[in-house]
Chimera marker file (.cmm) of the C-alpha trace (Angstrom):
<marker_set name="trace">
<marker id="1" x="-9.527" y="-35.964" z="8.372" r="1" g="1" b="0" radius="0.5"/>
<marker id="2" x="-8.039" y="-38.706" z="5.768" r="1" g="1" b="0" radius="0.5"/>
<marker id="3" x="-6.955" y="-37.761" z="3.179" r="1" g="1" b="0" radius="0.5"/>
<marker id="4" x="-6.723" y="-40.278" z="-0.035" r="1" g="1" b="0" radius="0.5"/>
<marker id="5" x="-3.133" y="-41.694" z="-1.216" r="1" g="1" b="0" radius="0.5"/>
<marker id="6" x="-3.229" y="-42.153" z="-4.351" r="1" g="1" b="0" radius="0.5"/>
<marker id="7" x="-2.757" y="-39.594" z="-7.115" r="1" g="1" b="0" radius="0.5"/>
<marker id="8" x="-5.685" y="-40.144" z="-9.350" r="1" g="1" b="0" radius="0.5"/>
<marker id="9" x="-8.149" y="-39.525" z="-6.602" r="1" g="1" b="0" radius="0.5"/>
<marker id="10" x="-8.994" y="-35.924" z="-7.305" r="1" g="1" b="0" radius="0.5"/>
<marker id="11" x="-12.444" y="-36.609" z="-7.447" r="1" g="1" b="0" radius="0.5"/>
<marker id="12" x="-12.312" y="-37.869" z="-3.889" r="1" g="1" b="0" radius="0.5"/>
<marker id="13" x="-9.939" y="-35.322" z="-2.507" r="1" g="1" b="0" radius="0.5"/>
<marker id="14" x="-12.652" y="-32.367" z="-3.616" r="1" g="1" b="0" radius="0.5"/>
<marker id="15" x="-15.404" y="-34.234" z="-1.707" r="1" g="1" b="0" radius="0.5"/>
<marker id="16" x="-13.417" y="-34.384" z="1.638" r="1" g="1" b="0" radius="0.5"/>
<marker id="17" x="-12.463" y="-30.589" z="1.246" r="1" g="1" b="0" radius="0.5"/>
<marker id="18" x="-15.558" y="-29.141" z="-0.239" r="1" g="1" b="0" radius="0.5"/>
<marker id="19" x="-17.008" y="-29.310" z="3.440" r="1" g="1" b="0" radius="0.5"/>
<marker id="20" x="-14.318" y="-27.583" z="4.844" r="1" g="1" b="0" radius="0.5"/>
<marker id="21" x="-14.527" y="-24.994" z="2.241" r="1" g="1" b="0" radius="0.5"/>
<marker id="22" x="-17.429" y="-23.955" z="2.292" r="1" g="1" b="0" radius="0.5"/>
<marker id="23" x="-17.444" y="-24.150" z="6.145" r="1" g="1" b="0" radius="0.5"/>
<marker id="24" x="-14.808" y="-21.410" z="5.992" r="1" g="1" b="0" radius="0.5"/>
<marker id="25" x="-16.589" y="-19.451" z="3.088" r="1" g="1" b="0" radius="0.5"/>
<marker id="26" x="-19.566" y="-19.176" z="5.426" r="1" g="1" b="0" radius="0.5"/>
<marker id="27" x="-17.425" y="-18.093" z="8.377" r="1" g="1" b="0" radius="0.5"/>
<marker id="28" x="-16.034" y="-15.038" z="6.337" r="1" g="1" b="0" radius="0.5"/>
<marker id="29" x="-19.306" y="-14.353" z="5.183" r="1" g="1" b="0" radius="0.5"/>
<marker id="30" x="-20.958" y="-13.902" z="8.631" r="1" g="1" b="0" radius="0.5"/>
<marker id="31" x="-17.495" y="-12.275" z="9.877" r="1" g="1" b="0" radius="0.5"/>
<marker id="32" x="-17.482" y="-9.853" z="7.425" r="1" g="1" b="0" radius="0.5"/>
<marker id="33" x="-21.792" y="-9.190" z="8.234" r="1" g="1" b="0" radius="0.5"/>
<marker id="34" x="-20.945" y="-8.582" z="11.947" r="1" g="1" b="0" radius="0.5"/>
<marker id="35" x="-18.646" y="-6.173" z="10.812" r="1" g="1" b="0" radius="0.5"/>
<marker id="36" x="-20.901" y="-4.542" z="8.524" r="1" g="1" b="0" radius="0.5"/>
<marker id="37" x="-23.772" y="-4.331" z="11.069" r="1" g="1" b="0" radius="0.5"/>
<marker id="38" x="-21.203" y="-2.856" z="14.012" r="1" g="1" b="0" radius="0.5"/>
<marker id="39" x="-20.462" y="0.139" z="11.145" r="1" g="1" b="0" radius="0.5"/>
<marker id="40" x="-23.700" y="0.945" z="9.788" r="1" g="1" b="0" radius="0.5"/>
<marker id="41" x="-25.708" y="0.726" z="12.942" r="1" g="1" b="0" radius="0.5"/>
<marker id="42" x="-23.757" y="3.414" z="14.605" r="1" g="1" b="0" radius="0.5"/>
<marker id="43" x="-24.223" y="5.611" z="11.041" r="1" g="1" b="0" radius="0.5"/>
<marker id="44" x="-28.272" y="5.078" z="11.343" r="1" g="1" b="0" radius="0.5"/>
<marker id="45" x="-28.462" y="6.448" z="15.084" r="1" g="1" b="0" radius="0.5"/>
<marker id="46" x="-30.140" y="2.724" z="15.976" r="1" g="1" b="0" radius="0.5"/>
<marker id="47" x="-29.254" y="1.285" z="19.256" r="1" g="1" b="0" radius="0.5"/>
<marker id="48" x="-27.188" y="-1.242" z="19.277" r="1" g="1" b="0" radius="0.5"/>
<marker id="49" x="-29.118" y="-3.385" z="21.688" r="1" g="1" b="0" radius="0.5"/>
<marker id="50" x="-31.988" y="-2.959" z="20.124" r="1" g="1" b="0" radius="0.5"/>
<marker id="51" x="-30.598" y="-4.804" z="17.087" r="1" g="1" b="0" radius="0.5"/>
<marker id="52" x="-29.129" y="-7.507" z="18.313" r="1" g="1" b="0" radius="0.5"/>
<marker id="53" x="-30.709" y="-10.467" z="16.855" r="1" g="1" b="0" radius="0.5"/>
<marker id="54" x="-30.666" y="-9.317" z="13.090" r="1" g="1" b="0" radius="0.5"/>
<marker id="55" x="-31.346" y="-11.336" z="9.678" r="1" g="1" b="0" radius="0.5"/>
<marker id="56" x="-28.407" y="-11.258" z="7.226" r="1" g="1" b="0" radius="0.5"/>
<marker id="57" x="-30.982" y="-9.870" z="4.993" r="1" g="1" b="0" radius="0.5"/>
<marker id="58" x="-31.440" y="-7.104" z="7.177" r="1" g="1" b="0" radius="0.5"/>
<marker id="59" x="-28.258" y="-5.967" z="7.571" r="1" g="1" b="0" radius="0.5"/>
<marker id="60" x="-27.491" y="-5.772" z="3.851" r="1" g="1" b="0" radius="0.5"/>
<marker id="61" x="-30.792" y="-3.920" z="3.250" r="1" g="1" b="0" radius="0.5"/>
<marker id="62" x="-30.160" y="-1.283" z="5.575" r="1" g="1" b="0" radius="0.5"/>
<marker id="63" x="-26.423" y="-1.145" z="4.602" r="1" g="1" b="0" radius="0.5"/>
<marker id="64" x="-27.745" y="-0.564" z="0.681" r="1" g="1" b="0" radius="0.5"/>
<marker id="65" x="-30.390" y="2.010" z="2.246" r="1" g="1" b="0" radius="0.5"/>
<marker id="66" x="-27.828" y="4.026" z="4.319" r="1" g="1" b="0" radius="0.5"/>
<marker id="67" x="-25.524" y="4.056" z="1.016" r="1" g="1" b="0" radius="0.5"/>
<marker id="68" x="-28.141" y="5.097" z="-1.268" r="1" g="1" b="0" radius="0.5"/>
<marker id="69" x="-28.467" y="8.282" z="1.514" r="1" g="1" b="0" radius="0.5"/>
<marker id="70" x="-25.277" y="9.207" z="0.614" r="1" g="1" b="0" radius="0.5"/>
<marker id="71" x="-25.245" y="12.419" z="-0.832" r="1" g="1" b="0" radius="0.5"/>
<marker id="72" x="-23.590" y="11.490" z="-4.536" r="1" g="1" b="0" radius="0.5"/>
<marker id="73" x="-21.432" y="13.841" z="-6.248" r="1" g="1" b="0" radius="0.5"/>
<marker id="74" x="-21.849" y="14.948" z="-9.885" r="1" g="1" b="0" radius="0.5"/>
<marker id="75" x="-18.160" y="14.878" z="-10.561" r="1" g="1" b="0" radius="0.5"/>
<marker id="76" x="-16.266" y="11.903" z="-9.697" r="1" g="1" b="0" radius="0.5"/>
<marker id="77" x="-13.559" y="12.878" z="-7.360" r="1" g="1" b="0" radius="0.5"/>
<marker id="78" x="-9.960" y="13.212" z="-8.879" r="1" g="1" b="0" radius="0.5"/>
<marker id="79" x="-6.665" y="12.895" z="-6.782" r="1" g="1" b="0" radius="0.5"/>
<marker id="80" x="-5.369" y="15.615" z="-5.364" r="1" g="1" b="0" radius="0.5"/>
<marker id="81" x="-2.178" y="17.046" z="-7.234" r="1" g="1" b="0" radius="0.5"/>
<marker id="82" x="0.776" y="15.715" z="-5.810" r="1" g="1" b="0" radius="0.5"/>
<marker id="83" x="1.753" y="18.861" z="-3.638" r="1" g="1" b="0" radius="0.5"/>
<marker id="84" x="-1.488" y="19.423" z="-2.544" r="1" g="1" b="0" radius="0.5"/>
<marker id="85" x="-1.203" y="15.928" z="-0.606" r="1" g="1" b="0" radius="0.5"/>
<marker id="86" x="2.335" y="16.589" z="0.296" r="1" g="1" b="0" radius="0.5"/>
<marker id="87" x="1.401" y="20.017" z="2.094" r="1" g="1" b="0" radius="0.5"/>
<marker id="88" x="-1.884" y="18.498" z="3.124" r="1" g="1" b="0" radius="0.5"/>
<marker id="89" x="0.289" y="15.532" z="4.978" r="1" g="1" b="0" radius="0.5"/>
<marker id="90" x="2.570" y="18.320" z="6.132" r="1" g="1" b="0" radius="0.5"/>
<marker id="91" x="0.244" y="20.472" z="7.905" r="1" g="1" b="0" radius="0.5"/>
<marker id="92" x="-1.228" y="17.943" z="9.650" r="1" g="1" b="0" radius="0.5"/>
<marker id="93" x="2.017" y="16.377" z="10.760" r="1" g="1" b="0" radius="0.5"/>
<marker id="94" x="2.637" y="19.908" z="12.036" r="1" g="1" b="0" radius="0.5"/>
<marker id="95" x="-0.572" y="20.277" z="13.672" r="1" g="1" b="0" radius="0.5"/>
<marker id="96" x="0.218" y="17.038" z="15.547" r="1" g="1" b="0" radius="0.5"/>
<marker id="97" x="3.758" y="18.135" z="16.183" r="1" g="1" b="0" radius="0.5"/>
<marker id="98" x="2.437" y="21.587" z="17.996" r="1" g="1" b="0" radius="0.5"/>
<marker id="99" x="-0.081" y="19.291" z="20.204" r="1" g="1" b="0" radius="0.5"/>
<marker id="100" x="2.908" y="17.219" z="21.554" r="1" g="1" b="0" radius="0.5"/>
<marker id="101" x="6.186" y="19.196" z="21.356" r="1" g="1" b="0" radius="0.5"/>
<marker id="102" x="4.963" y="21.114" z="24.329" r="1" g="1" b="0" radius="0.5"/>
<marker id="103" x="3.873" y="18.001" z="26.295" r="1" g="1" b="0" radius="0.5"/>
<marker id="104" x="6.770" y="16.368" z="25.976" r="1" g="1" b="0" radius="0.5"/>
<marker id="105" x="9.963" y="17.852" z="27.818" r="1" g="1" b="0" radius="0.5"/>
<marker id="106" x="12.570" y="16.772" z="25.095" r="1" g="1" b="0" radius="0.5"/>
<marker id="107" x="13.200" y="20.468" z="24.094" r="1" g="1" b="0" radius="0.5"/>
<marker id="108" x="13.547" y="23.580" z="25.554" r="1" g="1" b="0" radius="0.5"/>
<marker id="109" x="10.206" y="25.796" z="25.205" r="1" g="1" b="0" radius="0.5"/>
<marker id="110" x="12.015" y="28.293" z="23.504" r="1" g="1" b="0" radius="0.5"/>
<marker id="111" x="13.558" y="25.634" z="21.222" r="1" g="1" b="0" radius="0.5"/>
<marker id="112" x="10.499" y="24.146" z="20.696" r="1" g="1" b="0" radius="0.5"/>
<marker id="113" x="8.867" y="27.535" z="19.256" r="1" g="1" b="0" radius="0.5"/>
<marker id="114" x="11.171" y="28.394" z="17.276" r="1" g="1" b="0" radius="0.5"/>
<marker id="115" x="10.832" y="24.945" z="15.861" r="1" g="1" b="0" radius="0.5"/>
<marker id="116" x="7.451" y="25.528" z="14.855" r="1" g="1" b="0" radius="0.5"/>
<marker id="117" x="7.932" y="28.583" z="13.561" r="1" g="1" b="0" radius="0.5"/>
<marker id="118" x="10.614" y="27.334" z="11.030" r="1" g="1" b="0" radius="0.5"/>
<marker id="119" x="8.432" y="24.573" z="10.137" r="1" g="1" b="0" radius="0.5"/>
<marker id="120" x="5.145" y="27.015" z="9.875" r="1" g="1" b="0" radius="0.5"/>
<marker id="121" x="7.323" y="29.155" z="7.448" r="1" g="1" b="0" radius="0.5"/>
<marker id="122" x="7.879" y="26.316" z="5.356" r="1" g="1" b="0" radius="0.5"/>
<marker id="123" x="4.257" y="24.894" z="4.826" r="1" g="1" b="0" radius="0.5"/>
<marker id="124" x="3.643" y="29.026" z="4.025" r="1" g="1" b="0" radius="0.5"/>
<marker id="125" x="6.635" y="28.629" z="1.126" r="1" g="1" b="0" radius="0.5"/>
<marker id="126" x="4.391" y="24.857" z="-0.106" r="1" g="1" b="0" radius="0.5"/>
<marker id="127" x="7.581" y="23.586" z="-1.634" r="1" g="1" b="0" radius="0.5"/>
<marker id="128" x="8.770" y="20.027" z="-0.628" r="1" g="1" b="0" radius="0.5"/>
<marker id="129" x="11.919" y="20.001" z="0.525" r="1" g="1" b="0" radius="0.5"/>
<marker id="130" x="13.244" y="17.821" z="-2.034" r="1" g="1" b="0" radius="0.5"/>
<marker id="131" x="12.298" y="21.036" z="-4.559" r="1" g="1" b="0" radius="0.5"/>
<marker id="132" x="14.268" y="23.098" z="-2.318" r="1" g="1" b="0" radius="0.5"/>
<marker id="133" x="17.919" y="24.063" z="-3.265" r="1" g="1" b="0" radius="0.5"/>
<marker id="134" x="20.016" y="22.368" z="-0.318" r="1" g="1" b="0" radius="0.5"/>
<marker id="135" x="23.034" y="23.343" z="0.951" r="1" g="1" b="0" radius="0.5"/>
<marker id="136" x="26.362" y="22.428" z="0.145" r="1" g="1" b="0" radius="0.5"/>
<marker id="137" x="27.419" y="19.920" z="2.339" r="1" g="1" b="0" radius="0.5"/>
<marker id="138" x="30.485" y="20.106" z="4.772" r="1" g="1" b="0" radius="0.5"/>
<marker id="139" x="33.845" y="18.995" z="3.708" r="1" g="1" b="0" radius="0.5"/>
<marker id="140" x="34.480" y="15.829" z="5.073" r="1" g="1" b="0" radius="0.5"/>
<marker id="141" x="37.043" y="15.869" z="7.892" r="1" g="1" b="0" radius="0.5"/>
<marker id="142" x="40.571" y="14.286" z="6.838" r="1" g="1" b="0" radius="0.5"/>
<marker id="143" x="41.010" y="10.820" z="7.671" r="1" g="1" b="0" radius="0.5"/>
<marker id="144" x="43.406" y="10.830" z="10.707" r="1" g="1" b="0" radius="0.5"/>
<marker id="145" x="46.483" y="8.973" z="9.691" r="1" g="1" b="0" radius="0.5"/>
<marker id="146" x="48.358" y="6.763" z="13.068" r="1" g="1" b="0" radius="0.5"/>
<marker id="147" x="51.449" y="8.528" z="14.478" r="1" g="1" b="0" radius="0.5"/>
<marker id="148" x="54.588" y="6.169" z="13.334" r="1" g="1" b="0" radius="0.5"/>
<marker id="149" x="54.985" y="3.225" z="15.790" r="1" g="1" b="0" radius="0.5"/>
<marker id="150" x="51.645" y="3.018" z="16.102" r="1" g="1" b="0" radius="0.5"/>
<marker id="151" x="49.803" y="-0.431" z="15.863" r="1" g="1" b="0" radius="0.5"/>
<marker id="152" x="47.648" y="1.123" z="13.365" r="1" g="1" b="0" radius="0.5"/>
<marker id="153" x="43.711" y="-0.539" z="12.489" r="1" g="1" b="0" radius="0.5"/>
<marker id="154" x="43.175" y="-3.413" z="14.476" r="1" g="1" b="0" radius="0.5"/>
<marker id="155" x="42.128" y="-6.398" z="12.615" r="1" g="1" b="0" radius="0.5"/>
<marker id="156" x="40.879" y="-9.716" z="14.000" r="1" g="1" b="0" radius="0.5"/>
<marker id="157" x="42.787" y="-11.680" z="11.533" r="1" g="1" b="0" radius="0.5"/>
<link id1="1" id2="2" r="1" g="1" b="0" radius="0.2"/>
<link id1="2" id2="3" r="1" g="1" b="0" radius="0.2"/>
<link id1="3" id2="4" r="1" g="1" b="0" radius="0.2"/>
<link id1="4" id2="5" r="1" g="1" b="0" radius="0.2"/>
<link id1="5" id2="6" r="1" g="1" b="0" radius="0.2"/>
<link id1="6" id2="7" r="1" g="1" b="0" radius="0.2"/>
<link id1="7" id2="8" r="1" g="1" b="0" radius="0.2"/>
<link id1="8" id2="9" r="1" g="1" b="0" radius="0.2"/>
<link id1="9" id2="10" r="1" g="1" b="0" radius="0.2"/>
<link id1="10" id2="11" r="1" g="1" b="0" radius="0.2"/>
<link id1="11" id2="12" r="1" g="1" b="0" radius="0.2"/>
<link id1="12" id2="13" r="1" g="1" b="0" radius="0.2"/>
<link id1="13" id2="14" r="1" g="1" b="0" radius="0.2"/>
<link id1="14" id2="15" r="1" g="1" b="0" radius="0.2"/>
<link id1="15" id2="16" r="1" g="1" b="0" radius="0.2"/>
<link id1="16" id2="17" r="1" g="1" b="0" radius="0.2"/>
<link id1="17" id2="18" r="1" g="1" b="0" radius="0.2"/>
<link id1="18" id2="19" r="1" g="1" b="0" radius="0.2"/>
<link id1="19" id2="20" r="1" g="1" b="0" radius="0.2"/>
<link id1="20" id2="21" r="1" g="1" b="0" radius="0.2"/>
<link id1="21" id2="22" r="1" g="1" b="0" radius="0.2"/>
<link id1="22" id2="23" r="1" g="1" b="0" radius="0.2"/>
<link id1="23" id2="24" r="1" g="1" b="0" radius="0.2"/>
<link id1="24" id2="25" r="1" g="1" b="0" radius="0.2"/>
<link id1="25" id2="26" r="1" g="1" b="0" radius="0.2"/>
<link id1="26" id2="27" r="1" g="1" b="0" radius="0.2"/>
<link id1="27" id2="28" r="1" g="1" b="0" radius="0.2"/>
<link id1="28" id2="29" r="1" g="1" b="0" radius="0.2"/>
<link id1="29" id2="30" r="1" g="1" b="0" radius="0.2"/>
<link id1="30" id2="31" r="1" g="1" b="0" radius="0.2"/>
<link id1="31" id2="32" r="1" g="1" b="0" radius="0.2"/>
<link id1="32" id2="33" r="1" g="1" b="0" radius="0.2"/>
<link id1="33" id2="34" r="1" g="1" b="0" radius="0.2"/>
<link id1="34" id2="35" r="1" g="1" b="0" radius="0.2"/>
<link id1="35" id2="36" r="1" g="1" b="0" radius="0.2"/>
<link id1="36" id2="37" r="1" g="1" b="0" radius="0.2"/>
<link id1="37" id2="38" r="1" g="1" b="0" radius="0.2"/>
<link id1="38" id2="39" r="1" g="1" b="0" radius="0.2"/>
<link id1="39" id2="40" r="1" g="1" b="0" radius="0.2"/>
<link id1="40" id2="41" r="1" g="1" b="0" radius="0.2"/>
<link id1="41" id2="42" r="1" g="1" b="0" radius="0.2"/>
<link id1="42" id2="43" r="1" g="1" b="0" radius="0.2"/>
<link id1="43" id2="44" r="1" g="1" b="0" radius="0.2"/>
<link id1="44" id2="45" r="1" g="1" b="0" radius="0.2"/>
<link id1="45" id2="46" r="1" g="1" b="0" radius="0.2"/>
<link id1="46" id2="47" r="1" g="1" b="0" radius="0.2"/>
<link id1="47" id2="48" r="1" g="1" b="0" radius="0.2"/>
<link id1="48" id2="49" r="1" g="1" b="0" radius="0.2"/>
<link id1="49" id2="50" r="1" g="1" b="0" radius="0.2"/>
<link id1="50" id2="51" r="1" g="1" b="0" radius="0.2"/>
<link id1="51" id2="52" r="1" g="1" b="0" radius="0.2"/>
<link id1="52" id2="53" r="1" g="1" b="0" radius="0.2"/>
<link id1="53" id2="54" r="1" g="1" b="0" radius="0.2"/>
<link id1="54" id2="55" r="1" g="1" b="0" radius="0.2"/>
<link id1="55" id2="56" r="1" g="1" b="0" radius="0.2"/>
<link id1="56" id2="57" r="1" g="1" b="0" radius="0.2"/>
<link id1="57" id2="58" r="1" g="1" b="0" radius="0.2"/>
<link id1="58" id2="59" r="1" g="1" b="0" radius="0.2"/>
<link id1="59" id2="60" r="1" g="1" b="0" radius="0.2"/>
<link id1="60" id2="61" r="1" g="1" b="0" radius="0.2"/>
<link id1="61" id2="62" r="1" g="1" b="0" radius="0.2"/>
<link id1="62" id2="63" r="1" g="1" b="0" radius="0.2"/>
<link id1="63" id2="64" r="1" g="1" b="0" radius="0.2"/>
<link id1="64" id2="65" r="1" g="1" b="0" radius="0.2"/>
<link id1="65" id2="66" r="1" g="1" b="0" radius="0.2"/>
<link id1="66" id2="67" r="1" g="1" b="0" radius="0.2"/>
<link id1="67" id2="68" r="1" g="1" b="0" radius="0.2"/>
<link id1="68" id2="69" r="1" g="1" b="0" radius="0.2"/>
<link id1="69" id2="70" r="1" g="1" b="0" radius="0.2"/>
<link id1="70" id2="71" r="1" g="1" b="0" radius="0.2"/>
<link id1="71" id2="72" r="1" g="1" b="0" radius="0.2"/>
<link id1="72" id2="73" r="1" g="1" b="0" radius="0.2"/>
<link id1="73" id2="74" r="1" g="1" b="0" radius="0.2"/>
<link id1="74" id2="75" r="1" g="1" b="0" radius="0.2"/>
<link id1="75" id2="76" r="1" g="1" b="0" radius="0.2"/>
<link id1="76" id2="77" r="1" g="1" b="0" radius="0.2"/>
<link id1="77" id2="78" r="1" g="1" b="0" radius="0.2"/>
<link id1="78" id2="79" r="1" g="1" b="0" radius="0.2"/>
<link id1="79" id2="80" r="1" g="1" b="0" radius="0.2"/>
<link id1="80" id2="81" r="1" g="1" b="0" radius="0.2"/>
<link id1="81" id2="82" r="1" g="1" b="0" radius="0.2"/>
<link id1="82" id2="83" r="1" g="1" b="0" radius="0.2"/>
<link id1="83" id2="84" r="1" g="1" b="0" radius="0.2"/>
<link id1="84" id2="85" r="1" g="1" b="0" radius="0.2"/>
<link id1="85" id2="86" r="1" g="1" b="0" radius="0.2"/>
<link id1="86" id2="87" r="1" g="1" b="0" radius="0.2"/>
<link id1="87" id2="88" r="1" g="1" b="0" radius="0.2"/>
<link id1="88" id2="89" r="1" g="1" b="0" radius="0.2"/>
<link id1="89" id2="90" r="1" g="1" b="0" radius="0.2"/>
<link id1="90" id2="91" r="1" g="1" b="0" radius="0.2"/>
<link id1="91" id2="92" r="1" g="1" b="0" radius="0.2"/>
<link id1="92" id2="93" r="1" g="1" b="0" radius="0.2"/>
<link id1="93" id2="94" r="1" g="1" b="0" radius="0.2"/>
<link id1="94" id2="95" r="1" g="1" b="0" radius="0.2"/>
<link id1="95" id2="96" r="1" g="1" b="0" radius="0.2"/>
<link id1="96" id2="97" r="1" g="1" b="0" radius="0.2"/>
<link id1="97" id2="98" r="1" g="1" b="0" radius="0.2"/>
<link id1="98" id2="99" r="1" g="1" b="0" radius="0.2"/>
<link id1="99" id2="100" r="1" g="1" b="0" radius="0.2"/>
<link id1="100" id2="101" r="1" g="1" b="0" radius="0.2"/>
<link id1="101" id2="102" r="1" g="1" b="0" radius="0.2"/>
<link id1="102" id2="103" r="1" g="1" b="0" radius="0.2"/>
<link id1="103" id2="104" r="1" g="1" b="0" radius="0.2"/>
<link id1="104" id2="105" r="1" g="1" b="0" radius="0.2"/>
<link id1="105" id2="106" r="1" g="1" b="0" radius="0.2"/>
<link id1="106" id2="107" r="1" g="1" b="0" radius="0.2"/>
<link id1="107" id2="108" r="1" g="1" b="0" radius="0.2"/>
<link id1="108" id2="109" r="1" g="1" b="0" radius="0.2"/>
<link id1="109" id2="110" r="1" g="1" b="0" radius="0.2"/>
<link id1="110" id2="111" r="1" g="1" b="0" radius="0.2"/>
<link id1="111" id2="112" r="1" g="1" b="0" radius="0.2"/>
<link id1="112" id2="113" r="1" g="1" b="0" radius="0.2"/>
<link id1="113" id2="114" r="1" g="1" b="0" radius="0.2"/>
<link id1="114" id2="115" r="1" g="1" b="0" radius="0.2"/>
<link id1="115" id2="116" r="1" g="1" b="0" radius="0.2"/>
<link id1="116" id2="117" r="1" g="1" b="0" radius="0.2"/>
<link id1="117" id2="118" r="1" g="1" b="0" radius="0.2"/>
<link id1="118" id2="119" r="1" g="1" b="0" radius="0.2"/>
<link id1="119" id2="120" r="1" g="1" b="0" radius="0.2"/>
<link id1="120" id2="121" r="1" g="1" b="0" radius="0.2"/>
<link id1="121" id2="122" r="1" g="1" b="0" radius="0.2"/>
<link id1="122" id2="123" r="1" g="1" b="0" radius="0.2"/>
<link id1="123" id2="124" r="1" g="1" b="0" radius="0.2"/>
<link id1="124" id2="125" r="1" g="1" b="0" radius="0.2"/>
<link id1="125" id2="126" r="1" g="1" b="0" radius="0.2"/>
<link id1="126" id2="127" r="1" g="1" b="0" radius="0.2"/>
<link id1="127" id2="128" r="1" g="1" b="0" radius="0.2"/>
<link id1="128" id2="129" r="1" g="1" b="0" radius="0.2"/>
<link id1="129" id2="130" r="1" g="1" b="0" radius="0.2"/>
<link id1="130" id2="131" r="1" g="1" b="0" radius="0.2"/>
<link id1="131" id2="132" r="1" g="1" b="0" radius="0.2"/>
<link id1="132" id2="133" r="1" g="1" b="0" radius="0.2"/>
<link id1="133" id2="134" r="1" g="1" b="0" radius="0.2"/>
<link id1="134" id2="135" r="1" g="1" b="0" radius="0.2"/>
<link id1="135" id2="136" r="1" g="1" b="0" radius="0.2"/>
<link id1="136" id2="137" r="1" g="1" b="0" radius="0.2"/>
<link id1="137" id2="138" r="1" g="1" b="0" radius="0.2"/>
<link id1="138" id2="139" r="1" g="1" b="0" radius="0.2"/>
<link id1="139" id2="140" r="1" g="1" b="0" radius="0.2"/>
<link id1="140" id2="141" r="1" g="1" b="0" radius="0.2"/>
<link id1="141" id2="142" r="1" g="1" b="0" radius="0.2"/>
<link id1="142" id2="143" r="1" g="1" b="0" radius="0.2"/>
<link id1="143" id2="144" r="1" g="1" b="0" radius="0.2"/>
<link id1="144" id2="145" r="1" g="1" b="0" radius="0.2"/>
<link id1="145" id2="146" r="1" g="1" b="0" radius="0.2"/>
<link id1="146" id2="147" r="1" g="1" b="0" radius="0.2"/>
<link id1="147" id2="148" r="1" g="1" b="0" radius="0.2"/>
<link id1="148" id2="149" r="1" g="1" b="0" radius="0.2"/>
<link id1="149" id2="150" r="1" g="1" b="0" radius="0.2"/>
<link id1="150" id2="151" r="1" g="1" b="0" radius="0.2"/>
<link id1="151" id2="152" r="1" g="1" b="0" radius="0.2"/>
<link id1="152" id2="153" r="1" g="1" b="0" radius="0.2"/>
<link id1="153" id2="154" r="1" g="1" b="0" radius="0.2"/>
<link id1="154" id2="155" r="1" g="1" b="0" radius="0.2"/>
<link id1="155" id2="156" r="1" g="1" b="0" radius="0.2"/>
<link id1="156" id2="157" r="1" g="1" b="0" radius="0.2"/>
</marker_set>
């Protein structure tokens, strides 16, 4: 593809790339229908097979049927409270925890249980840990100071 030289030619410019455009527009479009028809097929119980060959028409219409199916709630759904998402995240990265800990051999067993027993205590107490009080932390150990004579720090320089 040429494209013009000179600066005034903006006129010309949009005619060589309103082909290409639009080429790409309709590429997305039938992208994005493919996906559409692999996710709502499945959701109707229709073969697959059976619907191979379908109109882009068709696909919309029975992606607008299966959504007005949908079961529609009389209150719109609010977010859940901050610490209901936190314990809800928790629990389920506990649940996942108790499914591998075991299959893994990075712990001892009884290590391992009383693991999850520490961590199934906290999601009883639902506070975060950044609510809880933590401990004081350790006093740092004294910087070690070079015996006399000693070349000290090494320093490239």
């Amino acid at each position: 593809m040429r494209l013009p030289r000179r600066a005034g030619d903006a006129a010309e410019l949009r005619k060589t790339l309103k082909p290409l455009l639009e080429k790409r527009r309709r590429a997305r479009i039938n992208q994005s229908l493919s996906q559409l028809k692999g996710l709502v097929l499945p959701l109707l119980g229709a073969e697959t097979s059976r619907y191979s060959k379908l109109e882009k028409a068709d696909i919309l219409e029975m992606t607008v049927r299966f959504l007005q199916e949908q079961p529609v709630s009389p209150y719109p759904t609010a977010a859940p409270e901050p610490l209901d998402s936190y314990l809800e995240g928790y629990r389920a990265c506990l649940a996942r925890l108790a499914r591998m800990l075991p299959a893994c051999s990075v712990l001892e067993p009884a290590v391992s249980v009383r693991l999850l027993e520490h961590l199934r205590q906290r999601t009883v107490s639902g506070v975060p840990p950044s609510q809880t009080p933590t401990p004081a932390p350790a006093p740092a150990p004294s910087p070690q100071v070079p015996p006399p004579g000693s070349p000290g720090l090494w320093r490239p320089w």
